[in-house]
C-alpha positions as a Markdown table, in Angstrom:
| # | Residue | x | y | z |
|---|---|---|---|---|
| 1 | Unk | 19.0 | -9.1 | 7.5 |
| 2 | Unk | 20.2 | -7.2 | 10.3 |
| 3 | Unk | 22.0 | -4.8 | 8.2 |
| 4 | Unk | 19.9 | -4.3 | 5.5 |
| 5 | Unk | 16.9 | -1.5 | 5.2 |
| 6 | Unk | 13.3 | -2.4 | 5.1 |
| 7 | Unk | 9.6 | -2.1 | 4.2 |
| 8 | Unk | 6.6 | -3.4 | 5.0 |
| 9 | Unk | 3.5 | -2.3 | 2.7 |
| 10 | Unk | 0.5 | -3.4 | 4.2 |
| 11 | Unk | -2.5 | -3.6 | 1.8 |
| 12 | Unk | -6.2 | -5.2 | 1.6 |
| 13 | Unk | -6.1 | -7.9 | -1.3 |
| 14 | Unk | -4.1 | -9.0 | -3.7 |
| 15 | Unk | -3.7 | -6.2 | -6.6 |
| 16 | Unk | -3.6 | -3.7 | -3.7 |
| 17 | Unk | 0.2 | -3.9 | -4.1 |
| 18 | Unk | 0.5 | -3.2 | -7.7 |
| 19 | Unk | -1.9 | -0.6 | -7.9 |
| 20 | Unk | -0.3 | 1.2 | -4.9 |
| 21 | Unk | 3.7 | 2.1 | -4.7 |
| 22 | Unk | 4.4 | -1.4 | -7.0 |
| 23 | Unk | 7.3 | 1.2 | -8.9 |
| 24 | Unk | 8.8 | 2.3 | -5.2 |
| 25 | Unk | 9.0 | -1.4 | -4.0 |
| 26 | Unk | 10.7 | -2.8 | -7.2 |
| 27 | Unk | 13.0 | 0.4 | -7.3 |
| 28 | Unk | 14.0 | -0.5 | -3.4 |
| 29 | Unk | 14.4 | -4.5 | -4.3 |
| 30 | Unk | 16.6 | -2.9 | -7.0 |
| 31 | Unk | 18.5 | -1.2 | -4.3 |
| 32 | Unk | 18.8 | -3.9 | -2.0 |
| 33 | Unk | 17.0 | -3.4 | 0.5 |
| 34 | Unk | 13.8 | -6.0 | 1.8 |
| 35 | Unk | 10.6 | -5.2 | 1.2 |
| 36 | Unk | 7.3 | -7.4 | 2.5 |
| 37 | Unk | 4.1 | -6.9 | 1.2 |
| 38 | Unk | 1.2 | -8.1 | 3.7 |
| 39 | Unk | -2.1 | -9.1 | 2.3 |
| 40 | Unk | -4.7 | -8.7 | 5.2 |
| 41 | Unk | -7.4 | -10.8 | 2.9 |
| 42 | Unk | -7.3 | -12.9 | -0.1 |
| 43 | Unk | -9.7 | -10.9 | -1.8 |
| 44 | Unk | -12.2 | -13.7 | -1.9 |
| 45 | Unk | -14.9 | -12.0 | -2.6 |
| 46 | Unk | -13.5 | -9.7 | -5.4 |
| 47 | Unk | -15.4 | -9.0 | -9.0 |
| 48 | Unk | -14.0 | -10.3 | -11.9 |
| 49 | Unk | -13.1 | -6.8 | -13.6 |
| 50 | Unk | -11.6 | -8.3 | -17.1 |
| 51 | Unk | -14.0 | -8.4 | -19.4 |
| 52 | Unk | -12.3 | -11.3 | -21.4 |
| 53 | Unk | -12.4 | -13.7 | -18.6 |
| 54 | Unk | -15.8 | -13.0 | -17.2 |
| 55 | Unk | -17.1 | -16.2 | -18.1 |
| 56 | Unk | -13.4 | -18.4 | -17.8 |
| 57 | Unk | -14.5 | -21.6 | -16.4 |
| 58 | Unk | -11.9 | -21.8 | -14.3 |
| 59 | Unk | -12.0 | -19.2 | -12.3 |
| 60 | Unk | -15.2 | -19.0 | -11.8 |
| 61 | Unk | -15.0 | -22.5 | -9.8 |
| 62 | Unk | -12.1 | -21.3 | -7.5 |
| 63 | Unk | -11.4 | -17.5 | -7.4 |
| 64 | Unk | -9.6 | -17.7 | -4.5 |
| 65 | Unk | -7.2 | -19.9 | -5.7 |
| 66 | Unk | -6.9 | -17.9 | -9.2 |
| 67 | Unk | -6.2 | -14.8 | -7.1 |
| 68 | Unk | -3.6 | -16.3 | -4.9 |
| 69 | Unk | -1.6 | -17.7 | -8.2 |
| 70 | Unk | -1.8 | -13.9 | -9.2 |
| 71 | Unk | -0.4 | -12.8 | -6.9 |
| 72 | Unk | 2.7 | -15.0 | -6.6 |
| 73 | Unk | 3.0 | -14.2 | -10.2 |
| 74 | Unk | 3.0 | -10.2 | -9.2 |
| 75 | Unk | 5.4 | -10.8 | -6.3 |
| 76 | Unk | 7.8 | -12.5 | -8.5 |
| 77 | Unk | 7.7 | -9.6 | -10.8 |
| 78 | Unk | 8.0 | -7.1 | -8.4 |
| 79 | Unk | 11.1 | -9.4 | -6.0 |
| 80 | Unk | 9.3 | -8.8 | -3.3 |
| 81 | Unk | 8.8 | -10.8 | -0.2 |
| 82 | Unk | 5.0 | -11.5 | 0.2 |
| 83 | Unk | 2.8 | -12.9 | 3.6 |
| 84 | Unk | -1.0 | -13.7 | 4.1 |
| 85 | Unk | -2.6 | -12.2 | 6.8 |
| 86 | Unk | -5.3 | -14.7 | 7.0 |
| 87 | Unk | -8.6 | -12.5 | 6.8 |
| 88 | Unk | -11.4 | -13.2 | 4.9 |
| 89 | Unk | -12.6 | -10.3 | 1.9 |
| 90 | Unk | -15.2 | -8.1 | 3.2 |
| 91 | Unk | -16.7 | -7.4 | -0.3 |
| 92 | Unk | -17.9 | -4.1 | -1.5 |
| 93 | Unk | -21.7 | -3.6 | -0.4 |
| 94 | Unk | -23.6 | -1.9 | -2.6 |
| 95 | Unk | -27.1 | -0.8 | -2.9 |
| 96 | Unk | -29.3 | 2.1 | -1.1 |
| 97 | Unk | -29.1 | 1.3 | 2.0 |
| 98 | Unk | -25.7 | -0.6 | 2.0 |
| 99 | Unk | -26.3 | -4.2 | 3.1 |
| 100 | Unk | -24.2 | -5.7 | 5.9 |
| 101 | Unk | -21.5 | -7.0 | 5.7 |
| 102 | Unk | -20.6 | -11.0 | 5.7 |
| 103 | Unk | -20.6 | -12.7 | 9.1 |
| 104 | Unk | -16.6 | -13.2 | 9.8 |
| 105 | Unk | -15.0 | -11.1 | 7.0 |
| 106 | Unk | -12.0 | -8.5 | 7.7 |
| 107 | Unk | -14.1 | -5.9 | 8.3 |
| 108 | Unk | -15.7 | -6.9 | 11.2 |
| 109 | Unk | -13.2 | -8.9 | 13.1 |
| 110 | Unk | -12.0 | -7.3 | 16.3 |
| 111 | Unk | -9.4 | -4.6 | 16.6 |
| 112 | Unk | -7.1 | -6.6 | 18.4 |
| 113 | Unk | -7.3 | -9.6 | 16.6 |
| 114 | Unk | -6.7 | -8.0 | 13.3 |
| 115 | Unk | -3.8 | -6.2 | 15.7 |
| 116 | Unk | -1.9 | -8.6 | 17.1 |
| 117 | Unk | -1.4 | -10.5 | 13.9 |
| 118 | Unk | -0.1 | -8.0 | 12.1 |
| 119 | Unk | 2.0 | -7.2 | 15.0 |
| 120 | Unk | 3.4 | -10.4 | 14.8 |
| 121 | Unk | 4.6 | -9.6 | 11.1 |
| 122 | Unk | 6.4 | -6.5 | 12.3 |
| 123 | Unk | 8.2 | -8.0 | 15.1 |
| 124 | Unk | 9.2 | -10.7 | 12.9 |
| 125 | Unk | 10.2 | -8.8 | 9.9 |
| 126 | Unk | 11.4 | -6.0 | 11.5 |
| 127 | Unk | 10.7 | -2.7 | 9.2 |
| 128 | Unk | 12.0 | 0.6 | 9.0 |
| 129 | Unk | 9.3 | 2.2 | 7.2 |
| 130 | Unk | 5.9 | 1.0 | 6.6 |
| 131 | Unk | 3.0 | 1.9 | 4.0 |
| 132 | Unk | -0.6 | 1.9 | 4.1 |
| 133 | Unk | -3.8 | 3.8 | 3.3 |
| 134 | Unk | -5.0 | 7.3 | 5.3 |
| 135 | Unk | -8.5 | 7.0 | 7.2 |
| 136 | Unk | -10.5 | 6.9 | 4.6 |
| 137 | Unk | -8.7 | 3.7 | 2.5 |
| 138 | Unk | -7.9 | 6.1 | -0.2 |
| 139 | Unk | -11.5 | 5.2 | -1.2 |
| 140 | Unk | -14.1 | 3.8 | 1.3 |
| 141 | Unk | -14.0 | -0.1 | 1.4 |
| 142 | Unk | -14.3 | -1.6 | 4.4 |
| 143 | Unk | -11.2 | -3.6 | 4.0 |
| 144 | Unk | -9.1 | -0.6 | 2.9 |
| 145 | Unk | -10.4 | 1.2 | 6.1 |
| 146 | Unk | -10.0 | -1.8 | 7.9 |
| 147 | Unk | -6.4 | -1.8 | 6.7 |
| 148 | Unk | -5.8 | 1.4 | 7.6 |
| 149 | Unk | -6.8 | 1.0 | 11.1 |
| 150 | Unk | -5.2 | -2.4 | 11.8 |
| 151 | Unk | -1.9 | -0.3 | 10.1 |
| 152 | Unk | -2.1 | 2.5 | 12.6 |
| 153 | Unk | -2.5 | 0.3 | 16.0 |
| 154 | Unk | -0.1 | -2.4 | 15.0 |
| 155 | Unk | 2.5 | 0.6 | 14.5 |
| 156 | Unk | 1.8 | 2.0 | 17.7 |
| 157 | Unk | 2.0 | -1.4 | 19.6 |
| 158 | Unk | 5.0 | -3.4 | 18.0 |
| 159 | Unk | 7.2 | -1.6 | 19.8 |
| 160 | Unk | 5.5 | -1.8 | 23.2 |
| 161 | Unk | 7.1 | -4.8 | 25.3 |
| 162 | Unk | 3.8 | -4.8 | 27.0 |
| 163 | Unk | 1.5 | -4.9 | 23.9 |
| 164 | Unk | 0.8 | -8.5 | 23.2 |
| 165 | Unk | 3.8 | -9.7 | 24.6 |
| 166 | Unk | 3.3 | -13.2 | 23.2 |
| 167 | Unk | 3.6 | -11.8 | 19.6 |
| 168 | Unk | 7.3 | -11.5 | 19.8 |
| 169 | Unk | 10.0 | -9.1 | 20.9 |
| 170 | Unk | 8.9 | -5.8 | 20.3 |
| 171 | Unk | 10.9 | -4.0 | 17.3 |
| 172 | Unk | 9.5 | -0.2 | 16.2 |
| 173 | Unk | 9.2 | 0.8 | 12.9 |
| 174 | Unk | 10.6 | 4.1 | 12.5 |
| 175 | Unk | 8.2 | 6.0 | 10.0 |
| 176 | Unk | 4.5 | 5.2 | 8.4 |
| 177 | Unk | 3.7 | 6.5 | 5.3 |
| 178 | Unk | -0.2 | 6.2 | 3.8 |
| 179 | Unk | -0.5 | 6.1 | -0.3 |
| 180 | Unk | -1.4 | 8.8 | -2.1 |
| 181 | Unk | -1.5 | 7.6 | -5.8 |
| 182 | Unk | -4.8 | 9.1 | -6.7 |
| 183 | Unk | -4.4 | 12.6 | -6.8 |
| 184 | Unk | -6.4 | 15.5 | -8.6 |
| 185 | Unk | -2.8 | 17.2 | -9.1 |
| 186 | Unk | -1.7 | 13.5 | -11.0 |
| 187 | Unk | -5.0 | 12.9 | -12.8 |
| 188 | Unk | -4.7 | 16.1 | -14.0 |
| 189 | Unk | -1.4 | 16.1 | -15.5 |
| 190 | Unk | -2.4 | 12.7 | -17.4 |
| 191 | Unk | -5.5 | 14.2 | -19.1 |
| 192 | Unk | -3.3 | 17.1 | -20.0 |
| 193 | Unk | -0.4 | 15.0 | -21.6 |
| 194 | Unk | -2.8 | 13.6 | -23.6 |
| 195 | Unk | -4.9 | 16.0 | -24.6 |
| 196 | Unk | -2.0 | 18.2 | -25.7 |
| 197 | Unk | -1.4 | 15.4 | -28.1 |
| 198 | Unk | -4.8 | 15.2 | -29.7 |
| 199 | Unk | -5.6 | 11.7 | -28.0 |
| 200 | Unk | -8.7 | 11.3 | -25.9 |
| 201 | Unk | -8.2 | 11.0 | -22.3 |
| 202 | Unk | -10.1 | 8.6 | -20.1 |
| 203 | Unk | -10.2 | 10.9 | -17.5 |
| 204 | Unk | -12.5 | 13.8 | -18.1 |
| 205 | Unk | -15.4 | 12.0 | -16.7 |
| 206 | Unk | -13.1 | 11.0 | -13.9 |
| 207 | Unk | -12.2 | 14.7 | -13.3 |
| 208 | Unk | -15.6 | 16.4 | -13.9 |
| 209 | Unk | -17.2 | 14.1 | -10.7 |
| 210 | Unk | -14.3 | 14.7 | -8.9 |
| 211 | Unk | -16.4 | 16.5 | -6.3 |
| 212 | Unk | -15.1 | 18.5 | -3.3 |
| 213 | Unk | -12.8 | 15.6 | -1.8 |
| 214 | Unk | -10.1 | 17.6 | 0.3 |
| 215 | Unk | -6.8 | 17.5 | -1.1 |
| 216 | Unk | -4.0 | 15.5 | 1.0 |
| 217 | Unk | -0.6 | 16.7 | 2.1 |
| 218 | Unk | 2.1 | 14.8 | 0.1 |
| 219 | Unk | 5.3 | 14.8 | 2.1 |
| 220 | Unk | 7.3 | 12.6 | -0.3 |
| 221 | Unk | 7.7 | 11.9 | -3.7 |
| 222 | Unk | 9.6 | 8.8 | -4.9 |
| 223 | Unk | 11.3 | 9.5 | -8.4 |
| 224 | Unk | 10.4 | 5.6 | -9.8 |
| 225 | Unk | 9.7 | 6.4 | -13.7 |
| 226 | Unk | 12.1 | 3.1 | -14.6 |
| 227 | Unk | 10.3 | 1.0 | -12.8 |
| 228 | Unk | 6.7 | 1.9 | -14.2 |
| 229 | Unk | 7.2 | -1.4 | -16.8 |
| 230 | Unk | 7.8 | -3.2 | -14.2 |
| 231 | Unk | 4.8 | -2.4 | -12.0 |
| 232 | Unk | 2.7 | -2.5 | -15.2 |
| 233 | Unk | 3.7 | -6.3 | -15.9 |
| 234 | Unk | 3.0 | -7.1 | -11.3 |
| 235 | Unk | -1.0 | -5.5 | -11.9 |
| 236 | Unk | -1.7 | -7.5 | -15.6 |
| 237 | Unk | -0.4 | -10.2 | -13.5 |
| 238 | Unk | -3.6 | -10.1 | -11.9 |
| 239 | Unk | -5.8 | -11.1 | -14.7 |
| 240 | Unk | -9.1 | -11.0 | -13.6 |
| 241 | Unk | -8.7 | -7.8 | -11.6 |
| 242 | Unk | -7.6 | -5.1 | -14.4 |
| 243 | Unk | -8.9 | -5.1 | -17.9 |
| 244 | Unk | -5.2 | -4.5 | -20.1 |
| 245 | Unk | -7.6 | -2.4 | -22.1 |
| 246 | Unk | -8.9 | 0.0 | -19.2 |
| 247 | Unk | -7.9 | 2.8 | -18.2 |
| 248 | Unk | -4.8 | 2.0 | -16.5 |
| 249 | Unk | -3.2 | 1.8 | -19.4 |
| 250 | Unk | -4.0 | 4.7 | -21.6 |
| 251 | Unk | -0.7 | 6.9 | -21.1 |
| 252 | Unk | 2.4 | 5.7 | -22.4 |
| 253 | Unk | 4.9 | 5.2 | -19.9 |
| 254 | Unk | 7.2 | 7.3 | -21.4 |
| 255 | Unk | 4.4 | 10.3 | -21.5 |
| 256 | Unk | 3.7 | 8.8 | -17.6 |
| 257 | Unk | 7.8 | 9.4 | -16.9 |
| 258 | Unk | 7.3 | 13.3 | -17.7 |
| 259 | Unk | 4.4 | 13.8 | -16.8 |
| 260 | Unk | 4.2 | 12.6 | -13.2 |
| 261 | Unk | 7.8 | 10.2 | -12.7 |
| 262 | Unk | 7.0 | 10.0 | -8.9 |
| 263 | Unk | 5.0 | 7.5 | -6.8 |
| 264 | Unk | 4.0 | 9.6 | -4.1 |
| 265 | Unk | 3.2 | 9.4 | 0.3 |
| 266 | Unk | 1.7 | 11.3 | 2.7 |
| 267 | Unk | 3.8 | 10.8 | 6.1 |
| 268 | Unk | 1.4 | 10.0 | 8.9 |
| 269 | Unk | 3.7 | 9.0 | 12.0 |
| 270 | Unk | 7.5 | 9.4 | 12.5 |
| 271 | Unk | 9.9 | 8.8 | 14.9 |
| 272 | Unk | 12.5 | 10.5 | 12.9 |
| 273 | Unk | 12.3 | 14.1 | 11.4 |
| 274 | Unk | 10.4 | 15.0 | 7.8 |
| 275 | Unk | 12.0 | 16.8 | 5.5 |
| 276 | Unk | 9.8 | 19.6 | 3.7 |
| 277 | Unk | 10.1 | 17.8 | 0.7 |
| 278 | Unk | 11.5 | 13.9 | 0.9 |
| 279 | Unk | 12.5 | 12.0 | -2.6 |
| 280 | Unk | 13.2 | 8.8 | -0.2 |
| 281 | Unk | 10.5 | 6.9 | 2.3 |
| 282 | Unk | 14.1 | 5.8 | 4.1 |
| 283 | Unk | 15.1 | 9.4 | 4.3 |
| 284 | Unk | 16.4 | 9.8 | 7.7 |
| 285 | Unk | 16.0 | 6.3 | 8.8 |
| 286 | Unk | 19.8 | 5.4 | 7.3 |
| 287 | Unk | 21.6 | 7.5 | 9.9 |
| 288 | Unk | 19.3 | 6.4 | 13.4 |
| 289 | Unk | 19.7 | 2.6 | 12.0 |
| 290 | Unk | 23.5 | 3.5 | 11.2 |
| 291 | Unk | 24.0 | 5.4 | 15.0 |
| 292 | Unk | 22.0 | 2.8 | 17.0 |
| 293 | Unk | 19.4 | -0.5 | 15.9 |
| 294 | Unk | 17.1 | 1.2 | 18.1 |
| 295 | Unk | 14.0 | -1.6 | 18.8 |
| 296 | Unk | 11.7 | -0.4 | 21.3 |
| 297 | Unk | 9.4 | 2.0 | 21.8 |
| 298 | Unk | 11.1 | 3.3 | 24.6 |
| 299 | Unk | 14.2 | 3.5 | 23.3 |
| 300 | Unk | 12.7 | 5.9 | 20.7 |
| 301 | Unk | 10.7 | 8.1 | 22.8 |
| 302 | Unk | 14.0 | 8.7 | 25.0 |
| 303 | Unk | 16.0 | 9.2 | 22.1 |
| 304 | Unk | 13.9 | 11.5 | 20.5 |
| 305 | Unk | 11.8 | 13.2 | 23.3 |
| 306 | Unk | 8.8 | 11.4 | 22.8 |
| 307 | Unk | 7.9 | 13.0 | 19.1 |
| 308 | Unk | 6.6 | 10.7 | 17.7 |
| 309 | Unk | 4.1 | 12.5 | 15.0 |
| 310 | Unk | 5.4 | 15.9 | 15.6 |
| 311 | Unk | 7.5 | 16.2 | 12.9 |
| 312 | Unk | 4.7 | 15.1 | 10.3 |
């Protein structure tokens, strides 16, 4: 393990993971290298969002359990490694004004606690490079911003010897990367493909109440297109989470390939520098893990000045 690259993508529930850089992981696991996918919550309190197993008998008397054999089935897809963080769903509140949310979920469990056990995933596993979602959770759930923020401290601390220092020995990942998979640029491009073909495009609604949502800065852009199969079998494998007759699946992968082949990041925190424009979330990483297995903190900010985040 020692020798070999790795990433951690840190996500809110199960389906997170396929939905969100599914065609980088499998293209990396392709490559050899180790990737881990952390699931903060079990999404217990997820919708069912396929219509054709709304009223399944089954899963209505043990979601949980459903969800969890989902996502084995995605992880074996995808040849990922895969860990449970061991929070509880938040839900999505809804309603004018929002209700609050459930005593004891995700969303409202202490910084630290949420913290330190995801620190004790990175000091175990040992990444390179992580993923996650920017400040807003791509979109604002509480367990996606939860995720985010949990994400951004755990980062900061693994490498601190004196940051829960019964968590394990402290290890820093070098780079953290936050998904950027739903773009206006990307959206775009679909609705064009299709519409240049005569077929009708799911997204015009979509794009017409787009609204004034600033755009991100996209740092890197992961050529994946022959893994888009692939991540398309890891999200059906969660059933009751995608309807196979949505909108996910309206452009062909082949159309997908030429229209937008790239799964794409915005770099948030580095320890080494960013390239104008990266095709690689390991792009620099090879060389400092080649010179020097560099664990702490310290060791970093000596070794490069103390930049972290400058270079982003």
């Amino acid at each position: 393990m020692a020798d070999r690259l790795r990433l951690m993508a840190v996500h809110a529930h199960p389906d997170d993971e396929s939905s969100k850089g599914a065609a980088t992981m499998a293209k990396y696991v392709a490559a050899g290298r180790d990737v881990l996918v952390v699931s903060c919550t079990g999404g217990e309190r997820g919708d069912v969002l396929n219509p054709r197993l709304k009223d399944d008998p089954h899963i209505a008397r043990d979601l949980p359990r459903v969800r969890r054999e989902e996502m084995q089935r995605a992880q074996e897809i995808l040849g990922v490694q895969h860990t449970w963080l061991g929070f509880v769903d938040s839900g999505l509140p809804e309603g004018d004004p929002l209700p609050p949310l459930p005593d004891g979920c995700f969303g409202l469990e202490p910084l630290d606690v949420t913290t330190e056990a995801l620190v004790r995933e990175i000091r175990r596993f040992r990444p390179h490079v992580m993923t996650t979602y920017d400040e807003i959770g791509g979109y604002p759930h509480p367990d996606h911003i939860m995720c985010h923020r949990v994400s951004m401290a755990a980062f900061d601390a693994a490498g601190d010897p004196a940051a829960y220092p019964h968590a394990g020995e402290p290890w820093q990942p070098l780079k953290i990367y936050y998904h950027q998979t739903f773009t206006k640029d990307r959206i775009v491009a679909f609705h064009e493909a299709l519409t240049a073909l005569g077929e009708e495009s799911p997204y015009a609604e979509w794009l017409e109440n787009w609204g004034d949502r600033p755009a991100r800065t996209i740092t890197t852009r992961v050529p994946c297109a022959d893994y888009f199969d692939q991540r398309d079998q890891a999200l059906l494998a969660h059933a009751t989470q995608v309807d196979p007759d949505g909108p996910w699946f309206k452009v062909p992968r082949d159309l997908q390939a030429k229209a937008w082949p790239t799964e794409d990041y915005e770099a948030a925190l580095s320890y080494v520098p960013i390239e104008p424009v990266e095709d690689d979330l390991f792009a620099g990483v090879t060389e400092v893990v080649a010179a020097d297995a560099l664990a702490t903190r310290r060791d970093l900010e000596i070794a490069y000045d103390g930049r972290k985040g400058a270079t982003v």
